[in-house]
N, C-alpha and C positions, 0 to 999 in steps of 0.2 A: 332293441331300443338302446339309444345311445343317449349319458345325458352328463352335461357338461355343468356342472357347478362352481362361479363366477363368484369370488367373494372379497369386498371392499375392505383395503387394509390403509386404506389413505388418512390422514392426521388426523381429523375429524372420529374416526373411530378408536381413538386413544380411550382408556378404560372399557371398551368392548369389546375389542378383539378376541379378546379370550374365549367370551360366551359364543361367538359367532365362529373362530373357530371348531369351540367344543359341536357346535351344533353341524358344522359340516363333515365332522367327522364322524360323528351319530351318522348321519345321511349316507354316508359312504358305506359304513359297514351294513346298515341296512339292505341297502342296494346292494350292494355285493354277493347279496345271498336270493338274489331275487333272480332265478333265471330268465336267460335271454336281457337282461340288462346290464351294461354296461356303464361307469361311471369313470369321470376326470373330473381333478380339482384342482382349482390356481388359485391364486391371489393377486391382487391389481392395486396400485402402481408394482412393478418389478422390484425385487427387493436391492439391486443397484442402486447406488446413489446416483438421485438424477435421471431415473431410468422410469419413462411411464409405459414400460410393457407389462409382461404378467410372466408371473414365474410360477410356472407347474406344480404342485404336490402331491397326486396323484395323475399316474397317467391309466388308459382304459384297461391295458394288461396288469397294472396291479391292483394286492388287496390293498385295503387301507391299513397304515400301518402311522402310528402316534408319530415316531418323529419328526416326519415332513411338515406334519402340521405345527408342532411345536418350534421347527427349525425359522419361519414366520411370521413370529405372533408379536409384531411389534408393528405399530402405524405411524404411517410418514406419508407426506408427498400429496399428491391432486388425485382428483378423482376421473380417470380417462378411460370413462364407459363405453361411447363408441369404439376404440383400440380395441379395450379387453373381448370385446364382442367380436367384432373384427376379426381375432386371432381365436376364440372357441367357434368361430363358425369355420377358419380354415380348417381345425383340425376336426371337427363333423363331417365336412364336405372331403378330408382326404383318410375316412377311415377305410379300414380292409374290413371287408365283412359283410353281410346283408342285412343291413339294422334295416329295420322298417320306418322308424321314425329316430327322429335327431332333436336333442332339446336343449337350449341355452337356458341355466335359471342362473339368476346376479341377483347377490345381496349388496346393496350401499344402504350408509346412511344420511348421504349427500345426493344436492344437485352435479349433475354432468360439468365437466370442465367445459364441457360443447352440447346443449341442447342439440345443435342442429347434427354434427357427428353422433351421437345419439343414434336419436332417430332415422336418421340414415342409415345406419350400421343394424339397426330392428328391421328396415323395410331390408336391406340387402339380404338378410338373415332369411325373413319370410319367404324371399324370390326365390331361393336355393332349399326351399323346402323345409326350413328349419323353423321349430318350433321357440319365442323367445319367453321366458318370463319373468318377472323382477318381486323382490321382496324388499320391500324399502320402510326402513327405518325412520320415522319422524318425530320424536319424542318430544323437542324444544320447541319447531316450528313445524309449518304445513305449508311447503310449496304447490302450485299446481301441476303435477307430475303431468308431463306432455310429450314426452319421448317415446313412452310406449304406450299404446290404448289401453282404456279401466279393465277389461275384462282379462286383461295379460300382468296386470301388477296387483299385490297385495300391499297395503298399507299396517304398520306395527305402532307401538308407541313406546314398546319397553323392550330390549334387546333380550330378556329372560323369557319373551315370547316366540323367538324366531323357531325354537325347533318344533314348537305345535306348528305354528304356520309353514313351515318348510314341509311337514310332514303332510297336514293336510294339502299343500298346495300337490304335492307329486303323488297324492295320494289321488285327487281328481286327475290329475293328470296322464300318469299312466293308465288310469281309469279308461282312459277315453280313450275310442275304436280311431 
């Protein structure tokens, strides 16, 4: 199992970062001791100025290790989910290996720069076999989240919650045959 962990570093998540970092890195080293599991971690906008791609911190051949993630932890920029998605399903789609299954999860605590990019980038995901899931952050407001269907996203309200929810969500997850 191969699983690609997607996490919102765009301006809106300024005073979060940190916690959401701490919680992907929890994640990672978990996973990393889980055999037959493999783990990547990014962060989305890119940390260029100006740059809405996604810049790696963990790639599948390492462990986790604190500084990638600390080298990060500052938010700026848009929130360009379809991309970030876009770019963990290329590198799903070109791993070496026999993963059996392939899995995108994305933490934001915004709407999409692009609903329709979005959602697109979820359906292309699904086409190619990949599994997508999102953890979204809505603490001020409650959009109607319509990018990805209900039973593929979890909704938060407090960012001190994301690692029970990240934990339970892969916890069902990998769960399943």
């Amino acid at each position: 199992t191969a699983v690609t962990l997607l996490i919102d570093r765009s301006g809106s998540m300024r005073g979060r970062i940190t916690n959401a970092m701490a919680a992907a890195y929890a994640v990672a080293v978990a996973l990393d001791r889980i055999p037959g599991v493999r783990t990547s971690i990014a962060v989305f906008p890119g940390v260029i100025e100006n740059d809405n791609g996604v810049t790696p911190i963990k790639s599948f051949e390492e462990k986790a290790h604190m500084t990638p993630f600390l080298n990060v932890m500052w938010a700026s920029g848009g929130t360009p989910i379809g991309p970030s998605l876009m770019w963990a399903g290329m590198k799903l789609t070109h791993m070496r290996g026999e993963e059996r299954r392939k899995i995108a999860i994305l933490f934001t605590d915004g709407r999409p720069d692009s609903e329709q990019t979005a959602k697109d980038a979820v359906q292309k995901l699904k086409d190619y076999g990949i599994e997508v899931y999102a953890v979204i952050l809505q603490p001020d407001y409650h959009y109607r989240v319509q990018w990805i269907d209900e039973k593929s996203f979890r909704e938060l309200d407090k960012i001190e919650s994301l690692p029970k929810v990240l934990f339970e969500l892969l916890r069902q997850t990998l769960l399943k045959p």
